[in-house]
C-alpha positions in Angstrom: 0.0 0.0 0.0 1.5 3.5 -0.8 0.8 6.3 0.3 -0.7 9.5 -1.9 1.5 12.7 -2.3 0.1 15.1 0.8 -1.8 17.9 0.0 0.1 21.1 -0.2 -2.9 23.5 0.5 -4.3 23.7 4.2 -8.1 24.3 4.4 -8.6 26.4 7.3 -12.2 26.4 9.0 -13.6 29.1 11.0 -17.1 28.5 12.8 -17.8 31.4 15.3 -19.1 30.0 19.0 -19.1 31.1 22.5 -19.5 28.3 25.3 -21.9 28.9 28.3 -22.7 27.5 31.3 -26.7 26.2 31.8 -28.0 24.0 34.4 -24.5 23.1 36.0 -23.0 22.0 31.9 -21.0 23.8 29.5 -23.3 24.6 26.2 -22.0 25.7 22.6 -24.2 28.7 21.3 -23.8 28.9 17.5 -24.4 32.2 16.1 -27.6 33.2 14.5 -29.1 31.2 11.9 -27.0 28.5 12.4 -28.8 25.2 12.5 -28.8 24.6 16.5 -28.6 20.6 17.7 -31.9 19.4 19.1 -31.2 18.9 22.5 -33.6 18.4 26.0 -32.5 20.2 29.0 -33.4 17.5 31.3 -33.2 19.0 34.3 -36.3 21.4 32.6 -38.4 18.0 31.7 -37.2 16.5 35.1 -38.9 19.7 36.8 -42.5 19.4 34.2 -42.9 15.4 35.4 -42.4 16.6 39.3 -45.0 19.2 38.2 -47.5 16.9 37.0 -46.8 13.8 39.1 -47.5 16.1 42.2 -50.4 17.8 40.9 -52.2 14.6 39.8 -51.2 13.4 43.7 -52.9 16.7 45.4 -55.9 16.0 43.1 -56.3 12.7 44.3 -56.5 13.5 47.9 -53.5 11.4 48.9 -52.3 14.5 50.3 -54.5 17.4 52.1 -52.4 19.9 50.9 -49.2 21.2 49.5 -47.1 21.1 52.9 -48.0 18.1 53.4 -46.7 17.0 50.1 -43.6 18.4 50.4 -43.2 17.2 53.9 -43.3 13.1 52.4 -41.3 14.4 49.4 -38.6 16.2 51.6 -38.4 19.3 49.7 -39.3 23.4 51.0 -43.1 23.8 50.1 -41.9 27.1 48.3 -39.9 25.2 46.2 -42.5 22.6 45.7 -44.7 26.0 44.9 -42.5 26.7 42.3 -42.4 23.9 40.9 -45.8 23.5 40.5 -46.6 26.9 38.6 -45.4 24.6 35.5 -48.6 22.9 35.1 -49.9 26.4 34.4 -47.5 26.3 30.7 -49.6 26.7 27.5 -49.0 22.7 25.7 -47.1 24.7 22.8 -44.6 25.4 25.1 -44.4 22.5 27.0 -44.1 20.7 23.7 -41.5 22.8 22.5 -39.8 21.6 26.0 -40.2 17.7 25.2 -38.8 17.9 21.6 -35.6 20.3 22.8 -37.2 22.7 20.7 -37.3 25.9 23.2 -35.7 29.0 22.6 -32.7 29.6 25.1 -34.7 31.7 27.1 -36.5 29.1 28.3 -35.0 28.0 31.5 -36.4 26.5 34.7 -35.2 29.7 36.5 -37.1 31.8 34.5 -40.3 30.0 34.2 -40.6 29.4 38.2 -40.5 32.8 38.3 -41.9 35.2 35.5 -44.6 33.2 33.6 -47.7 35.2 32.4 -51.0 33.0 33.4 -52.7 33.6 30.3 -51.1 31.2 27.4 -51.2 33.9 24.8 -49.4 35.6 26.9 -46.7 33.1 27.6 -46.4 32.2 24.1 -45.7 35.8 23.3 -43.4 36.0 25.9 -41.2 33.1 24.5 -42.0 33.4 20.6 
């Protein structure tokens, strides 16, 4: 086997990037327009089943109310309170959450604290 002559031109590539930190990871952000990676932030999914698995446990009555709850779970009832505003997401963007299809702004920080009730709202918010 022999080898080929090398190539005598060097191809230099450039592709613009900035790493940030999000949910205790490093992240690449590509510039704008750049065909982003579908990727789940699981510790935002993690947060939406908590949501709904506690929500479905209050409406069943195996819990009188939200202290309680977060008494057997072993977590601050303000978190828990937090936490719970995400059942209150329009499905758009909670669907948007499942495929890894939000918008960067959409953290877990930022939706257990400034999330508009009305779902027009929210989806105007994070369009």
């Amino acid at each position: 086997m022999t080898r080929g002559a090398p190539i005598p031109e060097t191809v230099t590539l450039h592709v613009p990037f900035r790493i940030v930190k999000r949910g205790g990871r490093k992240e690449m952000h590509l510039p704008e327009g750049a065909a982003q990676p579908r990727r789940t932030d699981s510790t935002l999914i993690k947060a939406l089943a908590r949501a709904f698995r506690w929500k479905r446990m209050l409406e069943a009555g195996k819990f009188a109310s939200i202290t309680e709850l977060a008494e057997s779970e072993g977590i601050a009832p303000s978190y828990m309170t937090r936490i719970l505003r995400l059942n209150l997401l329009a499905p758009d963007i909670i669907e948007a959450i499942m495929d890894g299809k939000q918008r960067a702004e959409v953290t877990l920080a930022r939706l257990m604290f400034s999330v508009p009730a009305e779902w027009q709202d929210q989806s105007a918010l994070f369009d």
